[in-house]
NULUMRO-584496 format. One line per 8 residues: number of its first residue (from 1); their letters; for each residue y, x, z of N, C-alpha, C, CB. Coordinates in pm, whole numbers. Glycine has a CB too. Layout:
residues N
NUM	A	Y X Z Y X Z Y X Z Y X Z ~ ...
end
This chain:
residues 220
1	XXXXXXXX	9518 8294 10765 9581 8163 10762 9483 8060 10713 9706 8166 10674 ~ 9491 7964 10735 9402 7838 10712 9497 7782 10636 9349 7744 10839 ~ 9427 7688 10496 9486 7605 10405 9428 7450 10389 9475 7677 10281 ~ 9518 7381 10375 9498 7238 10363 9559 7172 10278 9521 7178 10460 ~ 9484 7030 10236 9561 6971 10117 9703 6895 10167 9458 6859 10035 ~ 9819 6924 10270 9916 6844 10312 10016 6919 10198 9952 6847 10485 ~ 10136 6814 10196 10216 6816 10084 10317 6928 10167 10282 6653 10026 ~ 10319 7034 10229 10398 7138 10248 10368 7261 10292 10471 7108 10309
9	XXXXXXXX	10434 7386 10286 10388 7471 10401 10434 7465 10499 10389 7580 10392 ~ 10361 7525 10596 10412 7480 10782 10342 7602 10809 10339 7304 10891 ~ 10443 7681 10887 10390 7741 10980 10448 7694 11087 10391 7865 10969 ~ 10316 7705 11193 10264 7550 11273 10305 7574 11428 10061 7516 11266 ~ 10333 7814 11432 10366 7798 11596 10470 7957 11560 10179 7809 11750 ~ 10581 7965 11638 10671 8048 11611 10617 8203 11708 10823 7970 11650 ~ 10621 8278 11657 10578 8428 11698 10609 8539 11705 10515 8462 11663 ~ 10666 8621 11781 10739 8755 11724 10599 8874 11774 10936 8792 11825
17	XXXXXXXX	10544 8907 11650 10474 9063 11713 10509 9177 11742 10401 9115 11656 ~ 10500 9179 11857 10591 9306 11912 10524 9435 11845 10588 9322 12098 ~ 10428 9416 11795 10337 9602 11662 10443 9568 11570 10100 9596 11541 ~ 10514 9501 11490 10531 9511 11376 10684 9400 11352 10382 9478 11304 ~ 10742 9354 11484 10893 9294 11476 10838 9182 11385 11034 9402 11403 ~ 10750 9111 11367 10777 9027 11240 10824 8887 11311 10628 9010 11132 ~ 10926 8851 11279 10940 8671 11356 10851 8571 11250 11152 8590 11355 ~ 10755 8493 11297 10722 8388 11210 10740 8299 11253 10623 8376 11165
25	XXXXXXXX	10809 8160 11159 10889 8079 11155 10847 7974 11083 10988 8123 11123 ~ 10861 7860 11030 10869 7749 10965 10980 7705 10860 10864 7672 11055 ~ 10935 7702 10731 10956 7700 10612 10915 7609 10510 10928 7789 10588 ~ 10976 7487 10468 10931 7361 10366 10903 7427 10284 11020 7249 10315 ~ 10793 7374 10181 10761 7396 10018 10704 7323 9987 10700 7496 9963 ~ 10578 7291 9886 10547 7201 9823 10361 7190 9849 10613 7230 9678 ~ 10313 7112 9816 10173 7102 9829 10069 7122 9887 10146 7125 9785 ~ 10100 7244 9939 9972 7282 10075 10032 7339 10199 9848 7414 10028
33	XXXXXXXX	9941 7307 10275 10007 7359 10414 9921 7464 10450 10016 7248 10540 ~ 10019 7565 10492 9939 7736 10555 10020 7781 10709 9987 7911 10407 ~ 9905 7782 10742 9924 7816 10917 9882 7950 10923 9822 7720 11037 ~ 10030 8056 10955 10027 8203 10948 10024 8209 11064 10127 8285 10882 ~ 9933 8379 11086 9959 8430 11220 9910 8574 11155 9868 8354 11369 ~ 10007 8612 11254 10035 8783 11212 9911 8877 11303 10231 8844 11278 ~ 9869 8945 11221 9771 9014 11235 9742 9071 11323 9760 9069 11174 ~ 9850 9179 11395 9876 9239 11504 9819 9133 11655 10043 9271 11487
41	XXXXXXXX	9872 8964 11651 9881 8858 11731 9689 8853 11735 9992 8712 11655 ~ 9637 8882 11625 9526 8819 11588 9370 8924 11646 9548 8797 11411 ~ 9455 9022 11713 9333 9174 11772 9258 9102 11840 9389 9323 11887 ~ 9122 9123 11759 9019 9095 11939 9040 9142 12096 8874 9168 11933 ~ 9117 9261 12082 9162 9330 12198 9226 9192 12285 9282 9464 12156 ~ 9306 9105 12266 9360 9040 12335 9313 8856 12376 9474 9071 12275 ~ 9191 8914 12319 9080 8752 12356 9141 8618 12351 9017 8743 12523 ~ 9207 8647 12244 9228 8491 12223 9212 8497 12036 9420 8423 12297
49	XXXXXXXX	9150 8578 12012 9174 8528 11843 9049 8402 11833 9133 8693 11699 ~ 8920 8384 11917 8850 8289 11887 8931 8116 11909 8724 8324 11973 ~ 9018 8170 11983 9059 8024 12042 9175 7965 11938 9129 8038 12216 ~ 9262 8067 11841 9360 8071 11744 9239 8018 11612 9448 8246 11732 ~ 9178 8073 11534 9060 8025 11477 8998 7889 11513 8971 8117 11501 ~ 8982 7885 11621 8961 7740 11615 9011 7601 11649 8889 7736 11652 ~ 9159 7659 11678 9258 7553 11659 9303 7522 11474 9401 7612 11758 ~ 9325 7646 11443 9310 7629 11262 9190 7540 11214 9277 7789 11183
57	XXXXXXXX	9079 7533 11272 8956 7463 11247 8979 7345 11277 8845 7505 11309 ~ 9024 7283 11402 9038 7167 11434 9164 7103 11395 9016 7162 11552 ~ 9257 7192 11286 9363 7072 11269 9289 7074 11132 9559 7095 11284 ~ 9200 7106 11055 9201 7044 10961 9133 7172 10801 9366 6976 10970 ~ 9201 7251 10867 9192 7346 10691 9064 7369 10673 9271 7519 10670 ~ 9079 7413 10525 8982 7369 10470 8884 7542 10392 9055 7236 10359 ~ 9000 7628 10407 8972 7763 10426 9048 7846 10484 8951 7812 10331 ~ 8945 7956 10568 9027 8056 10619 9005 8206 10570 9013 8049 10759
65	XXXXXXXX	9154 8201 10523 9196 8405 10472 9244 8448 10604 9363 8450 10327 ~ 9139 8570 10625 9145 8644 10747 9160 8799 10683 9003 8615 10850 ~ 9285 8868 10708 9279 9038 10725 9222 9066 10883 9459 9118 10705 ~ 9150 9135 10853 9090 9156 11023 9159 9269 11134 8920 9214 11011 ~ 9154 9229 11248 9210 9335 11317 9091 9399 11368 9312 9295 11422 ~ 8961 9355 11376 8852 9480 11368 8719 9398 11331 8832 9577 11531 ~ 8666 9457 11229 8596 9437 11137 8462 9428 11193 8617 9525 11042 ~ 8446 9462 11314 8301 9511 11382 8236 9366 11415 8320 9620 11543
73	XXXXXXXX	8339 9281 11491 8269 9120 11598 8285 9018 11539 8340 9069 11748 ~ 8225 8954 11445 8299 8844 11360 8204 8707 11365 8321 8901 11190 ~ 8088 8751 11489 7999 8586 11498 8072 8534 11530 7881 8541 11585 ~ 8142 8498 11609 8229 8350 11682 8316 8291 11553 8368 8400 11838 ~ 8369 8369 11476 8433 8281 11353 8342 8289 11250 8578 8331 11295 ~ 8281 8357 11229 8182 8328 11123 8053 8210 11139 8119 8464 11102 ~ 8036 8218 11287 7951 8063 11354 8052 7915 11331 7928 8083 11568 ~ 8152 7950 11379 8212 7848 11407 8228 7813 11232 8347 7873 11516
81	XXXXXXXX	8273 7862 11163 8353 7849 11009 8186 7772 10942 8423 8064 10909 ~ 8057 7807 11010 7950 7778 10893 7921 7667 11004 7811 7910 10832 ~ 7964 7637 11091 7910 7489 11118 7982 7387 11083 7887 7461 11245 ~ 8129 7393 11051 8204 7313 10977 8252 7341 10807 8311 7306 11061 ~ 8136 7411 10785 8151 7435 10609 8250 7482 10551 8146 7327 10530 ~ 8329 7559 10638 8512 7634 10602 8480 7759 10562 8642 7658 10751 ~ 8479 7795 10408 8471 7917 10368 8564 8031 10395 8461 7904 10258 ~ 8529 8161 10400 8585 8203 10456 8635 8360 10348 8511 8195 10585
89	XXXXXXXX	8754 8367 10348 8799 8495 10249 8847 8577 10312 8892 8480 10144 ~ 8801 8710 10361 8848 8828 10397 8920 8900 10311 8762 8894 10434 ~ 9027 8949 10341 9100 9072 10292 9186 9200 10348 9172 9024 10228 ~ 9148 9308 10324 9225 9446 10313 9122 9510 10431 9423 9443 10353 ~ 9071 9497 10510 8933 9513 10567 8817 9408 10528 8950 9509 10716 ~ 8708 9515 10465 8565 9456 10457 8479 9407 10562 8492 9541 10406 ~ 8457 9282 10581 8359 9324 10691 8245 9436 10664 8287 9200 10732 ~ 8138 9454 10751 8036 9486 10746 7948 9440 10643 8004 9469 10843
97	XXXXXXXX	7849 9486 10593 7763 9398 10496 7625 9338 10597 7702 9510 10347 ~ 7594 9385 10669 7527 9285 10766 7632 9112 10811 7503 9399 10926 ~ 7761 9140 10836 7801 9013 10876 7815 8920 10724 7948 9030 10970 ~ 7902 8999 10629 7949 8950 10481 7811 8874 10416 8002 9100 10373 ~ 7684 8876 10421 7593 8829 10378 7495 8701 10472 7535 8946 10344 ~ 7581 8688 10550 7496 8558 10670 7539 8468 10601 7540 8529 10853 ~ 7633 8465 10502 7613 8292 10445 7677 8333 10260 7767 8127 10573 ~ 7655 8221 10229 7684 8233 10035 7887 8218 10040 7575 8018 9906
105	XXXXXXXX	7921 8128 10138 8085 8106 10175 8170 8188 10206 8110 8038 10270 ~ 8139 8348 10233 8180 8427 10276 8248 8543 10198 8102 8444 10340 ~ 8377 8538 10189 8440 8635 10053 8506 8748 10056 8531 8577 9979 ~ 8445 8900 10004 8590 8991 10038 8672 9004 9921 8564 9150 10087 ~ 8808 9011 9946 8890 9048 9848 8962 9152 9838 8955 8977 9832 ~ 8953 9312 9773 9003 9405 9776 8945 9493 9662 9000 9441 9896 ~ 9027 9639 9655 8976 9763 9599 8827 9806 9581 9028 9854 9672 ~ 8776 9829 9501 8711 9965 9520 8728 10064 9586 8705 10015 9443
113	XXXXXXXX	8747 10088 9711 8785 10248 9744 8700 10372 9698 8787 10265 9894 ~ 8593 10359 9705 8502 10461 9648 8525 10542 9519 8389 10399 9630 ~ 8561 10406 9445 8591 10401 9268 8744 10449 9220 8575 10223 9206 ~ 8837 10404 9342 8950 10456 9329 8965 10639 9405 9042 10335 9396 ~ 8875 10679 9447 8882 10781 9529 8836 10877 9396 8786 10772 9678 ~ 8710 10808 9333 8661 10905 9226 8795 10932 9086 8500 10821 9157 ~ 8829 10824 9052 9027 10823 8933 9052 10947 9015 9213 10642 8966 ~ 9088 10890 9124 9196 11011 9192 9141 11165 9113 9170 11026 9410
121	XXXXXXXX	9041 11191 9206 8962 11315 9181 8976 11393 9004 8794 11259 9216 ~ 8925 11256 8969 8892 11319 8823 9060 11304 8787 8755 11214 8701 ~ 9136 11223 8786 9267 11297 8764 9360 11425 8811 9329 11222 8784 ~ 9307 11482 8929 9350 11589 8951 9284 11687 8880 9352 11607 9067 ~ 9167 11722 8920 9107 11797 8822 9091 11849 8638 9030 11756 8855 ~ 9140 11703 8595 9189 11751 8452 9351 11822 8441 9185 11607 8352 ~ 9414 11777 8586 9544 11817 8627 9556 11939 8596 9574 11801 8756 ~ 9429 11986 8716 9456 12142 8751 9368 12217 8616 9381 12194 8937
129	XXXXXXXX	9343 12200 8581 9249 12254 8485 9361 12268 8313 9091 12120 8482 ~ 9418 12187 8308 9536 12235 8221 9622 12305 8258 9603 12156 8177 ~ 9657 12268 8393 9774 12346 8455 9717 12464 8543 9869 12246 8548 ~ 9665 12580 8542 9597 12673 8609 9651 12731 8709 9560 12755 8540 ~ 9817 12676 8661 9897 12752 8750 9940 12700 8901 10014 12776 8675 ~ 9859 12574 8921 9823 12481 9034 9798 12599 9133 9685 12367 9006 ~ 9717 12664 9084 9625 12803 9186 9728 12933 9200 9450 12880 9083 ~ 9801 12852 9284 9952 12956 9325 9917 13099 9355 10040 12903 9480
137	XXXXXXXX	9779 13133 9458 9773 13277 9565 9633 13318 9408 9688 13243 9826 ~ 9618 13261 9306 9514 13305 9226 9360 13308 9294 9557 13440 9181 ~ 9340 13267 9410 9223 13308 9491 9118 13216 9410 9237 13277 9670 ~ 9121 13123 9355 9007 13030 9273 9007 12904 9369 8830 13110 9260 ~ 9021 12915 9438 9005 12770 9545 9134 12708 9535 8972 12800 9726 ~ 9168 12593 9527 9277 12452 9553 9328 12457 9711 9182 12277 9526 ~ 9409 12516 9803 9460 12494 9960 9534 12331 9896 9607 12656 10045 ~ 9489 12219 9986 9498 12103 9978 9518 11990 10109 9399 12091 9910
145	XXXXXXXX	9617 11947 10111 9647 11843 10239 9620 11727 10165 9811 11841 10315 ~ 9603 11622 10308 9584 11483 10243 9646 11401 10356 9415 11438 10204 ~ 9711 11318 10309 9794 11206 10337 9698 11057 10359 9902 11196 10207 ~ 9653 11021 10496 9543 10938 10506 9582 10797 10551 9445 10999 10598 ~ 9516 10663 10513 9585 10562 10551 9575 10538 10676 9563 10466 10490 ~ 9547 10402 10743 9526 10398 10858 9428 10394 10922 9567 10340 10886 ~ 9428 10502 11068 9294 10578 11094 9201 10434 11149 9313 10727 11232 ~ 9040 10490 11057 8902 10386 11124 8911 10302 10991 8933 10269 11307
153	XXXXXXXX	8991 10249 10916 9028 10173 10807 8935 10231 10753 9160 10169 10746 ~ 8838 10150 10662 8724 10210 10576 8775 10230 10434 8592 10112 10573 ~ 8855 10179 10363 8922 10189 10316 8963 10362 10317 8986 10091 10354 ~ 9051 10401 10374 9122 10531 10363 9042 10621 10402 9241 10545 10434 ~ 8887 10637 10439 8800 10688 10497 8729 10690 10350 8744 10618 10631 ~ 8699 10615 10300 8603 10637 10178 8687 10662 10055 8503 10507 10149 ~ 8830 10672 10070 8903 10710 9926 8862 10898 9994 9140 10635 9896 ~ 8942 10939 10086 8911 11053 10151 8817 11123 10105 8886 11036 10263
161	XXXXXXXX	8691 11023 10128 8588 11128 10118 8545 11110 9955 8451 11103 10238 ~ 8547 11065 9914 8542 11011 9752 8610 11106 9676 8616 10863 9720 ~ 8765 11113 9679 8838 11218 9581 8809 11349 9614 8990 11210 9580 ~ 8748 11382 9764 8729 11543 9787 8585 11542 9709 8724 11607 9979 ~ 8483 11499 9698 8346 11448 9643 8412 11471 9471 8291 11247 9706 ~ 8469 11379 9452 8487 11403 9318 8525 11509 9254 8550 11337 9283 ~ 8633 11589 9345 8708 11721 9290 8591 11826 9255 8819 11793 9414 ~ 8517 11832 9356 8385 11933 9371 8322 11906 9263 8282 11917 9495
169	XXXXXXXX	8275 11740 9194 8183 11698 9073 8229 11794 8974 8199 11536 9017 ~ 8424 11771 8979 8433 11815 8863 8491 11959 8824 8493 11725 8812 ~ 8467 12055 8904 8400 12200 8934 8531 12256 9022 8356 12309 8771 ~ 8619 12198 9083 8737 12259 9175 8653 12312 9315 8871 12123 9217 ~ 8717 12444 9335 8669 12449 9476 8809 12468 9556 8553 12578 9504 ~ 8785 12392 9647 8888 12352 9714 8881 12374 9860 8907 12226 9685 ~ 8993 12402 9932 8961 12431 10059 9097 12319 10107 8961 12618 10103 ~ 9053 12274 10268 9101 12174 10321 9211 12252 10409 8993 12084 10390
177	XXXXXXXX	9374 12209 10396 9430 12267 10506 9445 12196 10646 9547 12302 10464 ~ 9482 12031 10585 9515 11953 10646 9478 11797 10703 9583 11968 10602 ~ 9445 11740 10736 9420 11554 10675 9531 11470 10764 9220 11468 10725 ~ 9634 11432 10767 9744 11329 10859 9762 11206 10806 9894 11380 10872 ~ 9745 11113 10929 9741 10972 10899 9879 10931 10891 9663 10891 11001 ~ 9936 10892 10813 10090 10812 10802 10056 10659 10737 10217 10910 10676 ~ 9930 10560 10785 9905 10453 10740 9974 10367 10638 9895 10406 10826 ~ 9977 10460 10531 9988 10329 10435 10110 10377 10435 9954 10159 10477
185	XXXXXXXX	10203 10468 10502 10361 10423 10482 10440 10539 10465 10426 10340 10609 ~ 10552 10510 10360 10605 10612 10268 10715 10704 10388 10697 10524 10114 ~ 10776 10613 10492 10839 10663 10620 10761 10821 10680 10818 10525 10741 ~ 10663 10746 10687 10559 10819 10776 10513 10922 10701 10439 10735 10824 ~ 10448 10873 10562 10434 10973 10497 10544 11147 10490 10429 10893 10385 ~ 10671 11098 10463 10776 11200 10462 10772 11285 10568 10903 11148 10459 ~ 10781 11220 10679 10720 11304 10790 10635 11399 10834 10692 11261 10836 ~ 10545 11306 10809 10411 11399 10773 10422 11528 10694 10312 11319 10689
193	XXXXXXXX	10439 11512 10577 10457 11602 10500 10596 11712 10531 10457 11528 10379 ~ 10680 11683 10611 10784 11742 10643 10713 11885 10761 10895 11615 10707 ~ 10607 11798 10856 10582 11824 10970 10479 11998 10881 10496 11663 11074 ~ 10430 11918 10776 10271 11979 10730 10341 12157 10616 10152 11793 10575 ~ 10486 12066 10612 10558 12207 10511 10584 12311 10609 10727 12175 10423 ~ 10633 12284 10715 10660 12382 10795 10549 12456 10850 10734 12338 10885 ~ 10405 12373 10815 10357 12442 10906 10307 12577 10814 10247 12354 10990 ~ 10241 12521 10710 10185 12590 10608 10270 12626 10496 10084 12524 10566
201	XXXXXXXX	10387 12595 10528 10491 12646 10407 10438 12657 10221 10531 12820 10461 ~ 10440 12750 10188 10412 12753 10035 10262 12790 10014 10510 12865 9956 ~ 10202 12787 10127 10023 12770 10114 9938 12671 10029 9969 12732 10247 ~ 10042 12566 10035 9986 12365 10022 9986 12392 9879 10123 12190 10083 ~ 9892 12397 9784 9917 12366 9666 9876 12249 9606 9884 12450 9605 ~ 9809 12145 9652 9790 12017 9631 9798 11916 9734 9686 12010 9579 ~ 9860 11782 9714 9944 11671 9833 9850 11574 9794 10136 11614 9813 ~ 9722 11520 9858 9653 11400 9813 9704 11302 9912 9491 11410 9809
209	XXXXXXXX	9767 11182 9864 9805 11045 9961 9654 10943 9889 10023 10954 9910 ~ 9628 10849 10007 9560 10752 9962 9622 10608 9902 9483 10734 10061 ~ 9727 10628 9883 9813 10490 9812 9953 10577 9757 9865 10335 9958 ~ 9989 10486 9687 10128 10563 9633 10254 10605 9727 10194 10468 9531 ~ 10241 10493 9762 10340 10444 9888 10363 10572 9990 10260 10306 9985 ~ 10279 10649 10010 10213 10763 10082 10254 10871 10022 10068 10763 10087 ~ 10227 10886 9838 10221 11027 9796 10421 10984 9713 10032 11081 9654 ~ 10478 10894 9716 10617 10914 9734 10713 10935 9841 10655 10837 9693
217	XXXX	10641 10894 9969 10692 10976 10095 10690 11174 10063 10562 10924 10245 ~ 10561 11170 10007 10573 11346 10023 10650 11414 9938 10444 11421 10003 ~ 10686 11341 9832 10813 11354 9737 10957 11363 9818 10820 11217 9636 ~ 10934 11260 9881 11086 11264 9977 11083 11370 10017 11115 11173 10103
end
């Protein structure tokens, strides 16, 4: 969305995304005006996000917060944004660090995933290490599924590989049964995990989700 100093919010064109049902609509408030568009609307796949970007440019705002729908092609708004001095704040995908460093205006806002992958780790491991009895078949190894966000997301790719990295640091040996993507969502998650009990029944002795949201689906 692009922001400006007008005395309201406006969202500026009405939209239903058919990925995700969301209707966006128009709504008074106070002080600044924000021109939403839903993410799904916003895929390079459908060649018009340069032309959406730079209608936000030409009415006026003064920055643009972009979640990306793919993180890979980002000259055309990143050209366009540094010839009219519109800084630019990314969030929940990083760009690249080749694109993120072509100008000083350019911002990500998110997690650590790496750093949150290593918590994870080292909290299981002091887990299992009090609780011995984690190691159901006694064999010495952890049988372990994981609950992954949404697939290509660097994000759920580097918590992934981070908490299995970490478990190993901190002397678990662990063997992999499973990895299923239920992106981010506790629905999906249940599923998943519904799909993953049957398969392997009382084998699974550890459920890693990459967000909570995820590892309370496998509760369900």
């Amino acid at each position: 969305f692009g922001i400006s100093g007008s005395p309201r919010i406006l969202v500026s064109k009405s939209h239903t995304c058919t990925d995700c049902s969301v209707q966006i609509s128009s709504h008074d408030f106070v002080k600044i005006n924000i021109n939403f568009q839903c993410p799904h609307l916003l895929s390079f796949e459908n060649g018009c996000t340069f032309i959406i970007w730079q209608e936000m440019i030409e009415d006026g705002c003064n920055v643009l917060c972009i979640n990306l729908a793919d993180r890979t092609d980002l000259s055309h708004i990143i050209n366009a944004a540094m010839e009219n001095d519109i800084p630019i704040i990314f969030f929940n995908r990083e760009p690249v660090d080749e694109d993120l460093n072509r100008w000083d205006k350019l911002y990500y806002v998110g997690a650590k995933a790496k750093q949150s992958g290593q918590m994870q780790g080292e909290l299981i491991a002091d887990y299992i290490k009090n609780n011995p009895g984690v190691d159901k078949n006694g064999d010495g190894r952890i049988q372990y599924v994981i609950l992954e966000g949404e697939m290509g997301h660097q994000d759920a790719i580097v918590r992934t590989e981070s908490v299995t990295e970490s478990m190993k640091n901190n002397g678990l040996q662990i063997e992999k049964l499973s990895c299923q993507i239920a992106n981010w969502n506790r629905a999906q998650a249940q599923n998943r995990m519904t799909q993953l009990i049957g398969q392997y029944k009382n084998s699974i002795e550890l459920v890693i989700a990459n967000n909570y949201a995820m590892a309370l689906g496998a509760i369900d």
